[in-house]
BAVEXTOR-754634 format. One line per field, with one value per residue (C-alpha): residue in three letters; residue number from 1; x, y, z. Coordinates in steps of 0.1 Angstrom, whole numbers. Each point is the difference from the previous one (the first is absolute). Layout:
res <- [ala | ...] .
n <- [NUM | ...] .
c1 <- [X | ...] .
c2 <- [Y | ...] .
c3 <- [Z | ...] .
***
This chain:
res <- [unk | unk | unk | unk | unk | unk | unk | unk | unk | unk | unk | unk | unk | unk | unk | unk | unk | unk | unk | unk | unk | unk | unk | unk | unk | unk | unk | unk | unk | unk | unk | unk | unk | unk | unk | unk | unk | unk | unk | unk | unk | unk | unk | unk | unk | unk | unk | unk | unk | unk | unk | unk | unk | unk | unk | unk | unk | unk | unk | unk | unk | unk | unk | unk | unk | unk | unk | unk | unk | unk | unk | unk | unk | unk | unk | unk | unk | unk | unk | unk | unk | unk | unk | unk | unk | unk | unk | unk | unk | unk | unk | unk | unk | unk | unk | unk | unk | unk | unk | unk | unk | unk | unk | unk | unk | unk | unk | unk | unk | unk | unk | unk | unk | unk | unk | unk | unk | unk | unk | unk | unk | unk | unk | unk | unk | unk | unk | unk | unk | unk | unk | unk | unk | unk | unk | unk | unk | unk | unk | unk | unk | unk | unk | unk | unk | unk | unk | unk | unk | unk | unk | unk | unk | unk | unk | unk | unk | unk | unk | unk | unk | unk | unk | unk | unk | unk | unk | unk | unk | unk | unk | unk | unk | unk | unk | unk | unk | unk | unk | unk | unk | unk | unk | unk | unk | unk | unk | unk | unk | unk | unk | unk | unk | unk | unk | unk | unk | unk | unk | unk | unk | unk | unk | unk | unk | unk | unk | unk | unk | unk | unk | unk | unk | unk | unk | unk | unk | unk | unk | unk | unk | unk | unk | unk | unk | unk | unk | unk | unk | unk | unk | unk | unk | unk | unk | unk | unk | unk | unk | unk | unk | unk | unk | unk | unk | unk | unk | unk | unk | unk | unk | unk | unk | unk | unk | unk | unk | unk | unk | unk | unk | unk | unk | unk | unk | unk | unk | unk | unk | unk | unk | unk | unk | unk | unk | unk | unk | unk | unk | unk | unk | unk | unk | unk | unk | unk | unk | unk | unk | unk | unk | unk | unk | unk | unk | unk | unk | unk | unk | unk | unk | unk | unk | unk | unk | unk | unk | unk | unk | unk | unk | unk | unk | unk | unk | unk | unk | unk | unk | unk | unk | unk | unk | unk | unk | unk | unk | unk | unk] .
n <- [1 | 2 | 3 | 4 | 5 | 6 | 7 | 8 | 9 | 10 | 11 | 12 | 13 | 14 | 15 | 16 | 17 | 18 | 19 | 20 | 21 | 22 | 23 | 24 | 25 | 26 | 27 | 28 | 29 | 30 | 31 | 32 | 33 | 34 | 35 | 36 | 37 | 38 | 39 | 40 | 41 | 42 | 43 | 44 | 45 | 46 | 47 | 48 | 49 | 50 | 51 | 52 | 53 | 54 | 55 | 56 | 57 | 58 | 59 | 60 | 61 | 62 | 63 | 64 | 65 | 66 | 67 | 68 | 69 | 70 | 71 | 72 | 73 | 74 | 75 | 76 | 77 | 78 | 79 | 80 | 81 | 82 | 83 | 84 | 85 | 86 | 87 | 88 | 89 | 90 | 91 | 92 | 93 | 94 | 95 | 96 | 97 | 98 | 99 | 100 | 101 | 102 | 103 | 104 | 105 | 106 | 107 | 108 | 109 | 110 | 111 | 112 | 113 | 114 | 115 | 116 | 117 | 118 | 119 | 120 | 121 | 122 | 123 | 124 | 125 | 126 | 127 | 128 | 129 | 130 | 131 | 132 | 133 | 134 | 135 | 136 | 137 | 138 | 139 | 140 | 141 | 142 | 143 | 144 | 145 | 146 | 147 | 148 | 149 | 150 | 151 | 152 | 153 | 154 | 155 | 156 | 157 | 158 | 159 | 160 | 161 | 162 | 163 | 164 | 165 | 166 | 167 | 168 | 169 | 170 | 171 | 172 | 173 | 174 | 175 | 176 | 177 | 178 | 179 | 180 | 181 | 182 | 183 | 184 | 185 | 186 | 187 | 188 | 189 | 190 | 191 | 192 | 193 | 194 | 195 | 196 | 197 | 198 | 199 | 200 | 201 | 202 | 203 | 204 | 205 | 206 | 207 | 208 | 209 | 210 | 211 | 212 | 213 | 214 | 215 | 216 | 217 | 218 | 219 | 220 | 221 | 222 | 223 | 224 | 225 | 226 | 227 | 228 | 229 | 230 | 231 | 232 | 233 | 234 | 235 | 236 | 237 | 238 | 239 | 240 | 241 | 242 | 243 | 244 | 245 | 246 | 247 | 248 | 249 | 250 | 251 | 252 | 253 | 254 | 255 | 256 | 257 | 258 | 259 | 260 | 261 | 262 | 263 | 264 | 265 | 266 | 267 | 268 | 269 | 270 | 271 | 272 | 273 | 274 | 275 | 276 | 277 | 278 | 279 | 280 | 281 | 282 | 283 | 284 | 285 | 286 | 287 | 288 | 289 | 290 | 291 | 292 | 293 | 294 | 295 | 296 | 297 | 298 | 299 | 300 | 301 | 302 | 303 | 304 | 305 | 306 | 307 | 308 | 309 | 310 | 311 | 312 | 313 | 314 | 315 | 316 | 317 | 318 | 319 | 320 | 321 | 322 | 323 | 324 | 325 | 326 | 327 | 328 | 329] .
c1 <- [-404 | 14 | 0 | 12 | 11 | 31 | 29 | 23 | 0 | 29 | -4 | 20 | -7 | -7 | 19 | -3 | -33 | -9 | -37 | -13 | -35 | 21 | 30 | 17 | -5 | 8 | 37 | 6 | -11 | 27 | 26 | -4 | -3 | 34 | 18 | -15 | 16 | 35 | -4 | -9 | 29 | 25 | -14 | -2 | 37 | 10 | -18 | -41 | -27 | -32 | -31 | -13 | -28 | -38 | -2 | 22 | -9 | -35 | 12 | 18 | -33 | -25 | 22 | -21 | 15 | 0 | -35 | -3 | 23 | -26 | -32 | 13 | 2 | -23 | -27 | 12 | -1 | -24 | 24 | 19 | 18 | -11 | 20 | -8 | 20 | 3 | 9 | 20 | 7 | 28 | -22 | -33 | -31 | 20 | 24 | -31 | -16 | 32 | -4 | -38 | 1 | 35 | -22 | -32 | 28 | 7 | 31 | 12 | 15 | 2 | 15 | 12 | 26 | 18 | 28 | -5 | -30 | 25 | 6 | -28 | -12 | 25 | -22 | -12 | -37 | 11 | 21 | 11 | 9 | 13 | -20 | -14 | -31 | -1 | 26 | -11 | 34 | -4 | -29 | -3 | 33 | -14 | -31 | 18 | 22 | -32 | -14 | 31 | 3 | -37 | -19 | -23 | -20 | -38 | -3 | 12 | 2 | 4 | 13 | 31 | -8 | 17 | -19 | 15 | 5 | -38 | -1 | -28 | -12 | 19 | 26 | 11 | 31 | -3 | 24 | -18 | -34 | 16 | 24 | -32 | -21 | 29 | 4 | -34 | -20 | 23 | 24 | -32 | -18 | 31 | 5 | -38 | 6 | 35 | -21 | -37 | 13 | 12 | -30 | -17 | 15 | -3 | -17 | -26 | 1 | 20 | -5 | 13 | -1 | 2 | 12 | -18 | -8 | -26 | 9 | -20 | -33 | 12 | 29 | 13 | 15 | 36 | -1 | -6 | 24 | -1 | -43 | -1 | 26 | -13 | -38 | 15 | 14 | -39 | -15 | 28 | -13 | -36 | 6 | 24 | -30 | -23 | 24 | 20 | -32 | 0 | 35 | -5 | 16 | -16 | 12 | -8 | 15 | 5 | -1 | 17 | 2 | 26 | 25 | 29 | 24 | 14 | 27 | -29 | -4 | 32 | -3 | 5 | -29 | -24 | 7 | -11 | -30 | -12 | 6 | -23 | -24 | 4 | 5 | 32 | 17 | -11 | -40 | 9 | 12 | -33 | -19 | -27 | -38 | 16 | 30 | 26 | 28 | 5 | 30 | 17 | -8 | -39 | 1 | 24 | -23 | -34 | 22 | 10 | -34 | -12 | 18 | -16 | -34 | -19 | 7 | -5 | -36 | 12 | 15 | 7 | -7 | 11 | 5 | 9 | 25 | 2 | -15 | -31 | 2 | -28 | 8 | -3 | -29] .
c2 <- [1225 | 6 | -25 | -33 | -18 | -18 | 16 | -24 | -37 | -24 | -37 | -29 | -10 | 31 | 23 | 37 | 12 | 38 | 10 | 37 | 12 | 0 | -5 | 26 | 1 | -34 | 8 | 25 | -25 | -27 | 29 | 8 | -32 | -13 | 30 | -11 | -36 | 16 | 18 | -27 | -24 | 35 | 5 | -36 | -6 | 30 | -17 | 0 | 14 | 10 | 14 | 36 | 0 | 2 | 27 | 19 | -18 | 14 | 35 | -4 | -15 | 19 | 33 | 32 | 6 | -32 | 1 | 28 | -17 | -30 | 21 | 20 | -31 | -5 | -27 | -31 | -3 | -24 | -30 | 4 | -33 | -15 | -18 | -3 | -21 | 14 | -23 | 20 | 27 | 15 | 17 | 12 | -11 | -19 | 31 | 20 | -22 | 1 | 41 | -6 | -23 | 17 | 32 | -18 | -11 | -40 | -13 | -13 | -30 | 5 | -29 | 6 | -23 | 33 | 3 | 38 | -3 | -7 | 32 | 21 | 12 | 5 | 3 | -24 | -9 | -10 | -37 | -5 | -38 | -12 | -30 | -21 | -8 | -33 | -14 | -16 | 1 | 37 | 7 | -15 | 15 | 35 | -5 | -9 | 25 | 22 | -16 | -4 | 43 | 12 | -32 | -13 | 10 | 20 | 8 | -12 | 16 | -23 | 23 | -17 | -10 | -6 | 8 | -18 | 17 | -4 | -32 | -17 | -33 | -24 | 19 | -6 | -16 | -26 | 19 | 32 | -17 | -13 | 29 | 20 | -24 | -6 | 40 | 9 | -32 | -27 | 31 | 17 | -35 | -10 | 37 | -4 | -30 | 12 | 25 | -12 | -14 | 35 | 24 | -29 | 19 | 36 | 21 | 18 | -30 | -10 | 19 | -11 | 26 | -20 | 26 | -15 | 18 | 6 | -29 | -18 | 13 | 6 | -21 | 19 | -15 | -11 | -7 | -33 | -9 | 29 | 5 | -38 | 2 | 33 | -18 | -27 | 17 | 18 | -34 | -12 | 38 | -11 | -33 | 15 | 23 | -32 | -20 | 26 | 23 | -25 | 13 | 39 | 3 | 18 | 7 | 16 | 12 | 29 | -2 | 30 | 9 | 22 | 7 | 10 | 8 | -35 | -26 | -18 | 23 | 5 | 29 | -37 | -14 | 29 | 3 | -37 | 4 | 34 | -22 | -28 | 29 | 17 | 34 | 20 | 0 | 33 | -10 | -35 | 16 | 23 | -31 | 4 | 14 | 31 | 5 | 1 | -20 | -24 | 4 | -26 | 24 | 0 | -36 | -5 | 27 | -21 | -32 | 14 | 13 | -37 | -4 | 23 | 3 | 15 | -34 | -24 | -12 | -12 | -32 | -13 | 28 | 16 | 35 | 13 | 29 | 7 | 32 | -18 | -30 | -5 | -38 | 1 | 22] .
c3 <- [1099 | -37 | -25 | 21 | -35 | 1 | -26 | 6 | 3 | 4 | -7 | 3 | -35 | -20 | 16 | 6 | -19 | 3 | -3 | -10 | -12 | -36 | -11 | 7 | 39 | 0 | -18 | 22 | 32 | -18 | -3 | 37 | 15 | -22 | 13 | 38 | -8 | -4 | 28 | 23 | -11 | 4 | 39 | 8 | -14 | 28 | 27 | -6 | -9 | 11 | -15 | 16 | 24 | -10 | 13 | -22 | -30 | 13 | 2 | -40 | -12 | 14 | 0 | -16 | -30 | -6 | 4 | -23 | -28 | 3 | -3 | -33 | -16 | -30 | -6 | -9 | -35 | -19 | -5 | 29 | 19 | -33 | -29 | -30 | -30 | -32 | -31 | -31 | 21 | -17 | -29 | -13 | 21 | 25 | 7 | 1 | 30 | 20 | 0 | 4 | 31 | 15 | -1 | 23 | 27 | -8 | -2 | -42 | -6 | -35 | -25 | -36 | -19 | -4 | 19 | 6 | 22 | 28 | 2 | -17 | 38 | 26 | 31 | 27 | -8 | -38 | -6 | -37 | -7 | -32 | -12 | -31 | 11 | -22 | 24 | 25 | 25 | -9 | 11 | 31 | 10 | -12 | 21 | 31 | -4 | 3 | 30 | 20 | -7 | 6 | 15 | -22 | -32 | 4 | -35 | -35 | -32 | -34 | -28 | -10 | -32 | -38 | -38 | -30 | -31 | -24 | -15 | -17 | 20 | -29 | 7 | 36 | 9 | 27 | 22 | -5 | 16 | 26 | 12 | -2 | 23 | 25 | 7 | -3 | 14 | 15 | 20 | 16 | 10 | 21 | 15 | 11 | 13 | 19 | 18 | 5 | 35 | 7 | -15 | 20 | 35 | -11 | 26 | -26 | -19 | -33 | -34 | -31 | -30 | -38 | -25 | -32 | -33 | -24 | -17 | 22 | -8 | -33 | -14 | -31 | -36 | 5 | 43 | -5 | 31 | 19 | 1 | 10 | 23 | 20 | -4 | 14 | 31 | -1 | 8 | 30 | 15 | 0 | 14 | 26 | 7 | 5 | 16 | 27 | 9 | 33 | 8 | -3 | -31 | -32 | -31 | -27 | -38 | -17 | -37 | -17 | -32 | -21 | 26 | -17 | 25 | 12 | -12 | -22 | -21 | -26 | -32 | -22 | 22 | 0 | -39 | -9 | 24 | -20 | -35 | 13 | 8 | -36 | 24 | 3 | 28 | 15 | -8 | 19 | 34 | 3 | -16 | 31 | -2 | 28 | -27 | 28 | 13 | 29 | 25 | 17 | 34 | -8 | 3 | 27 | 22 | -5 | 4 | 36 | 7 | -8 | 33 | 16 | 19 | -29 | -12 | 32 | -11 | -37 | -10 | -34 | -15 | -41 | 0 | -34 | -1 | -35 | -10 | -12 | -28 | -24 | 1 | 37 | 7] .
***
C-alpha cells in the first residue's frame, strides 16, 4: 500500500481542508479537489453522479509511471510539513529567515507592518500579512489568518524589532520608552503567548528563535531604551525556557552584533553610533576582534539551524553572532 494519508478532508464546520507533505502538494490537492466540486454539481445538475470504481482508481494510482514519477522524488526537505512564523519579515534579518527557512522546506508566515510583504513571495508555502504587532485585534487576526492557511505554528521567529535614535538616559522622552518596550517587549510576550498552545501540538516539538543583540551582554552609551528593552525580552526567553521545557518547546537567542543591512540601521543612525564610539563610520562597521561584517543572512541561517536537529538538545541558550566583541568575550 502507498502512503494511506488522507489529502482531503470535508467537515461540517471547517470545511474543505487539503493536506500535502508541504505546502505546495497540499495547493495543488485544494486546486484539484475545487475543480472536482464543480464538476460534481455540473454532472449532478444533468442527472447524477458517480465516483469511478476502485479498481480504476487502483489502476491510476498504482499505474507504473506513476510509480516512477513517485520514486524520482527527492528527500523531503528538513522543514518540510512545518511552519514557521516570522516577525519583521519584510527586511534585514527577518527577510533573511523567510529565504533561510523557505530554502529547508517549511511553510513562512511572515508578518511586517509593511504593506509590501503581501506580496514579496508569490508562491504557495510563503503567506505575507500586514500587521502592527502592538495591536492586539491585529495580531490575532494575522495569526489566524496563518493557522486557518497552513494549520498551526511549529516554529517562531522574534526579530521584529524598532532602535530609537542615541539619546542619553536624561534624555528620553516618555513616548520614546514606551514605543520601544511595546515593539520590542510587550509585542513579542503576547505573540509567545498567541502560539504557546500551538508550538505546544507541534509534532517535533515548538521552537522559538529570539533575535536579540549584543546590547545585551554589552549595552553601549546612548541605548538606554533599546539595550533594556532587548535585555528585557533576554529574561522572558529564559523564563520561557524554564517554564515551557514541559511542553516540548525550546528557545533560544541569537545576539548579533554590527549587522548593517536591515531597517534598524539608517546612514543618520550608524553616524551617531560611530560619534558615541569616537570611530568613523567605516572603523565602526568592522569594529569586531575578526575585522569583518555581519549579514542579515548569517544570522538568519544559524537562526534556522536553531531549528534544526544540530540544535534539538539546547534550550535557552546565547549564541553571539558578532564577529567577536571584546566586551562580550
Amino acid at each position: 500500500m502507498l502512503d494511506p494519508a488522507p489529502r482531503v478532508v470535508l467537515d461540517a464546520k471547517l470545511g474543505l481542508a487539503a493536506a500535502g507533505r508541504n505546502a505546495r502538494e497540499a495547493a495543488i490537492v485544494e486546486e484539484l479537489y475545487d475543480h472536482t466540486i464543480d464538476v460534481i454539481l455540473r454532472a449532478e445538475a444533468l442527472g447524477g453522479w458517480r465516483a469511478v470504481g476502485e479498481q480504476h482508481l487502483f489502476d491510476i494510482e498504482y499505474w507504473d509511471l506513476e510509480q516512477a514519477k513517485l520514486r524520482k522524488a527527492d528527500a523531503p526537505a528538513l522543514f518540510a510539513g512545518e511552519i514557521v512564523l516570522v516577525t519583521g519579515a519584510a527586511s534585514g534579518i527577518g527577510k533573511a529567515c523567510v529565504e533561510a527557512y523557505l530554502k529547508r522546506g517549511a511553510a513562512v508566515a511572515g508578518f511586517d507592518r509593511n504593506p509590501a510583504i503581501e506580496t514579496m513571495w508569490k508562491r504557495a508555502d510563503f503567506l505575507g500579512v500586514a500587521c502592527d504587532l502592538t495591536n492586539e485585534k491585529q495580531i490575532n487576526a494575522a495569526l489566524d489568518a496563518a493557522v486557518k492557511r497552513y494549520g498551526g505554528v511549529d516554529m517562531l521567529v522574534l526579530n521584529a524589532g524598532i532602535f530609537p535614535s542615541s539619546q542619553p538616559l536624561q534624555d528620553i522622552a516618555a513616548d520614546t520608552w514606551k514605543q520601544t518596550m511595546a515593539v520590542n517587549v510587550e509585542a513579542p510576550l503576547q505573540l509567545m503567548q498567541l502560539c504557546h498552545p500551538l508550538l505546544k501540538l507541534a509534532p517535533r516539538g515548538g521552537r522559538i528563535v529570539v533575535i536579540g543583540s549584543r546590547n545585551v551582554p554589552a549595552p553601549g552609551p546612548g541605548a538606554g531604551a533599546y539595550s533594556a528593552s532587548k535585555a528585557a525580552l533576554n529574561q522572558l526567553a529564559r523564563v520561557a525556557a524554564l517554564e515551557w521545557a514541559k511542553d516540548g518547546i525550546r528557545i533560544n537567542s541569537l545576539h548579533p552584533d554590527a549587522v548593517y543591512d536591515t531597517g534598524l540601521w539608517t546612514p543618520e543612525l550608524l553616524a551617531a553610533r560611530a560619534k558615541a564610539y569616537n570611530l568613523t563610520v567605516e572603523q565602526y562597521r568592522k569594529k569586531n576582534l575578526l575585522k569583518t561584517e555581519v549579514s542579515s543572512k548569517d544570522v538568519a541561517e544559524l537562526a534556522a539551524e536553531m531549528c534544526g536537529p544540530l540544535f534539538a538538545r539546547t534550550t535557552a541558550a546565547q549564541v553571539p553572532v558578532d564577529g567577536g566583541n571584546e566586551r562580550v568575550v
